[in-house]
N, CA, C and O of each residue as an XYZ file, in Angstrom:
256
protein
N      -8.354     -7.119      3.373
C      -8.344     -7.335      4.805
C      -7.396     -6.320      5.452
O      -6.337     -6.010      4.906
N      -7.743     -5.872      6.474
C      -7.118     -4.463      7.272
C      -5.864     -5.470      8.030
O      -6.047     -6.535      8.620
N      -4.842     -4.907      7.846
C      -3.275     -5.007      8.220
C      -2.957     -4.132      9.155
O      -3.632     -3.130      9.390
N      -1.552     -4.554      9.960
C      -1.010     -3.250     11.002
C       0.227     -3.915     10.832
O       0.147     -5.119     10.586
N       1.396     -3.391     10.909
C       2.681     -3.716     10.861
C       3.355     -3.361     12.244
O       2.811     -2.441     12.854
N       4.270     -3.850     12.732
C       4.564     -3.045     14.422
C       6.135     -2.940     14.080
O       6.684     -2.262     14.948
N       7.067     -3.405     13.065
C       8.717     -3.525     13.332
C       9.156     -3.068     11.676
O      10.322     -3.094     11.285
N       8.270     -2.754     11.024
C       8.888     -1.865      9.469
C       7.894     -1.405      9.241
O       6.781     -1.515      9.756
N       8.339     -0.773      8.310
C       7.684      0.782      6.776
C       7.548     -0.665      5.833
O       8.230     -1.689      5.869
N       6.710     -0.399      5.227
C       6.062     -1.378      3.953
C       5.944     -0.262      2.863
O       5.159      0.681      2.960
N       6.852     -0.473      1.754
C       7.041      0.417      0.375
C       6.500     -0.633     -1.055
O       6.872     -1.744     -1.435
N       5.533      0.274     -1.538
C       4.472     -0.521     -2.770
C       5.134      0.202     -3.897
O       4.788      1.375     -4.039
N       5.871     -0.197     -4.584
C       5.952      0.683     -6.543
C       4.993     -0.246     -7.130
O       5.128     -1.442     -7.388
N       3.885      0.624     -7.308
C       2.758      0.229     -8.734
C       3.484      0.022     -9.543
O       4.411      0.830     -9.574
N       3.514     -1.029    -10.551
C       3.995     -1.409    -11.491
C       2.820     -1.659    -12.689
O       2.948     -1.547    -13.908
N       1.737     -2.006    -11.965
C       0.895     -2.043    -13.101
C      -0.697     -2.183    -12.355
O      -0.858     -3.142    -11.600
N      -1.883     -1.197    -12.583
C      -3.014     -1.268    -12.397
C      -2.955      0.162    -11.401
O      -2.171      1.112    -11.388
N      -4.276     -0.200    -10.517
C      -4.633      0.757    -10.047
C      -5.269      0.432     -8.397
O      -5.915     -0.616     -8.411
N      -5.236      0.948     -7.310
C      -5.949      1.074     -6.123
C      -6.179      1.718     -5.409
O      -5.580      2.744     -5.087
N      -7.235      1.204     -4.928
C      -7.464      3.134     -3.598
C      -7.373      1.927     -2.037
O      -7.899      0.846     -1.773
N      -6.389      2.880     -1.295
C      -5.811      2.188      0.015
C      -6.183      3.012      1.024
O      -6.154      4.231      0.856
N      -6.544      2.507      2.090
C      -6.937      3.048      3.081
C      -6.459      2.836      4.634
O      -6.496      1.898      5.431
N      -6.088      3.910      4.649
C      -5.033      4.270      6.635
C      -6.047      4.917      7.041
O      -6.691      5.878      6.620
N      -6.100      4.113      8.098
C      -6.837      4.751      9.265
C      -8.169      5.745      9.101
O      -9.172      5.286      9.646
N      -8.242      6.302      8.814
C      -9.664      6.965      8.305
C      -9.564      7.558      7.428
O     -10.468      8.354      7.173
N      -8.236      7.437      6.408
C      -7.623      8.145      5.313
C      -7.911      7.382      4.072
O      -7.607      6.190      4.099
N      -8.375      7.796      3.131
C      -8.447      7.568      1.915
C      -7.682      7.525      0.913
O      -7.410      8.527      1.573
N      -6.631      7.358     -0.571
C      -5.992      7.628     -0.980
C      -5.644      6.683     -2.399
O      -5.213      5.549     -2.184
N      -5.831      7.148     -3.930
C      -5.812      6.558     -4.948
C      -4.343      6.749     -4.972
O      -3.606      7.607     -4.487
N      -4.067      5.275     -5.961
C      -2.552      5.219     -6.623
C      -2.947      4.584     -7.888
O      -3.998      3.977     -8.093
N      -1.893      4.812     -8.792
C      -1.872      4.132    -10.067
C      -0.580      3.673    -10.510
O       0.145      3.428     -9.546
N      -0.092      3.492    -11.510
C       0.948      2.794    -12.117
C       2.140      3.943    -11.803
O       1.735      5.082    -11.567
N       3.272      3.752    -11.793
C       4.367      4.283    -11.089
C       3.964      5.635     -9.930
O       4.278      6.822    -10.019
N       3.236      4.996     -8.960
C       3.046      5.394     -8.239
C       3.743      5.059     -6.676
O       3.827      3.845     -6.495
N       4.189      5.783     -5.667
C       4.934      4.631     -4.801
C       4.214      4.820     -3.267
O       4.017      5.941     -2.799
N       3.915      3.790     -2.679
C       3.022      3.847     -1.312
C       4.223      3.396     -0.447
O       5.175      2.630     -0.599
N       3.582      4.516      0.898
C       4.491      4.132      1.708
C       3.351      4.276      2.955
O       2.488      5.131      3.155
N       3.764      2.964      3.760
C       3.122      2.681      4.865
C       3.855      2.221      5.785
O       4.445      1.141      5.792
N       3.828      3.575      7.128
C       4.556      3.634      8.119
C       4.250      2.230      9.186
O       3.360      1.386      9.081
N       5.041      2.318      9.935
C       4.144      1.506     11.260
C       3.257      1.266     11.800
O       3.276      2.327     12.424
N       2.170      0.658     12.270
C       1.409      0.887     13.379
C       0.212      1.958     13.326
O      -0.260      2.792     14.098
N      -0.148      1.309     11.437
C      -1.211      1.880     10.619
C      -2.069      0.928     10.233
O      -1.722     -0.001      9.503
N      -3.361      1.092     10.728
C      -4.267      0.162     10.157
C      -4.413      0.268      8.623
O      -4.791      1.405      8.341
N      -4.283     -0.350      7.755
C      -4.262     -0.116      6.295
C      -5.154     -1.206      5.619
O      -5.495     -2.195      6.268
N      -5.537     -1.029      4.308
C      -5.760     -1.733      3.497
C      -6.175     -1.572      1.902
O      -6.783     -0.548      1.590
N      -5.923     -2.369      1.073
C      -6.229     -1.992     -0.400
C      -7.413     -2.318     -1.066
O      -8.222     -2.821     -0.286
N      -7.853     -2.215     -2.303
C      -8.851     -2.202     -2.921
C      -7.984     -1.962     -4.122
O      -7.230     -1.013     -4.339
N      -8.349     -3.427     -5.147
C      -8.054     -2.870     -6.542
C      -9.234     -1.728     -7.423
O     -10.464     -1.688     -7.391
N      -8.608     -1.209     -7.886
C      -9.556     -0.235     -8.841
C      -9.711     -0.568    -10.300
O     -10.644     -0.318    -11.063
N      -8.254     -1.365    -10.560
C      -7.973     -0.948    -12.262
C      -9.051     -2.575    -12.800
O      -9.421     -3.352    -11.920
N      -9.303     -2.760    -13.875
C     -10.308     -3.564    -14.368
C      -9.045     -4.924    -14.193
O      -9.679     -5.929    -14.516
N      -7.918     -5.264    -13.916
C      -7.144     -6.439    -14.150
C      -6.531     -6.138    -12.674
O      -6.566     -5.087    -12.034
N      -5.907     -7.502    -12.309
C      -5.208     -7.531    -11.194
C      -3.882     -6.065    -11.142
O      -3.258     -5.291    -11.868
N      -4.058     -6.393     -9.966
C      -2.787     -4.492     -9.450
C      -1.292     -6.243     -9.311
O      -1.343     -7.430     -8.987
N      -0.035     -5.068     -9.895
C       1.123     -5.396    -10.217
C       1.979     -4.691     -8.963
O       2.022     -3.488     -9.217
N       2.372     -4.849     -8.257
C       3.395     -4.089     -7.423
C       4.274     -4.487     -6.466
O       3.951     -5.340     -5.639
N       5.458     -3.920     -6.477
C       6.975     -4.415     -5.931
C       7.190     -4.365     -4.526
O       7.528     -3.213     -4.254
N       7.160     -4.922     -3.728
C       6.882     -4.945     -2.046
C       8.649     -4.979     -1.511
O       9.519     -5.849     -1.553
N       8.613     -3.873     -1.124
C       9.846     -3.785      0.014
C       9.532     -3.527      1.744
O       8.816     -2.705      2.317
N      10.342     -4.534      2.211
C       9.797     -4.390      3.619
C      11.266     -3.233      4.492
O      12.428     -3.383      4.114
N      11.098     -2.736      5.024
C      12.233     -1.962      6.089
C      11.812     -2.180      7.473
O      10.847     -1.883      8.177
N      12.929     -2.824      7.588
C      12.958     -3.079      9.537
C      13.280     -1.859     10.503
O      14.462     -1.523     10.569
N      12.513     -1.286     11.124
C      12.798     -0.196     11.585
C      13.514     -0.622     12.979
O      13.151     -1.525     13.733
N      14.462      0.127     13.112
C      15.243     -0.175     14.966
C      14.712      0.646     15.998
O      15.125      0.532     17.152
């Protein structure tokens, strides 16, 4: 389901599996120690790729 964030950066470390995520009309694969970063006031969303559930460490940053 397509997300937008309006008050932080959302930071993904793959920890385990695989996905292709998509900003705005942007395309983009990640895999295992891989690290996503999703700015503000980006329509986004994921798609697992890898054959087992995707593993990954969610940090939120509050932007001022």
């Amino acid at each position: 389901e397509t997300e937008i964030h309006e008050d932080y950066i959302e930071y993904l470390y793959v920890i385990k599996g695989s996905c292709r995520m998509y900003f705005e009309e942007k395309e983009e694969s990640f895999k295992e120690g891989d690290l996503i970063t999703i700015p503000p006031h980006i329509n986004h969303h994921a798609v697992v790729t890898s054959a087992f559930p995707m593993l990954a460490l969610v940090q939120r940053q509050l932007i001022a």
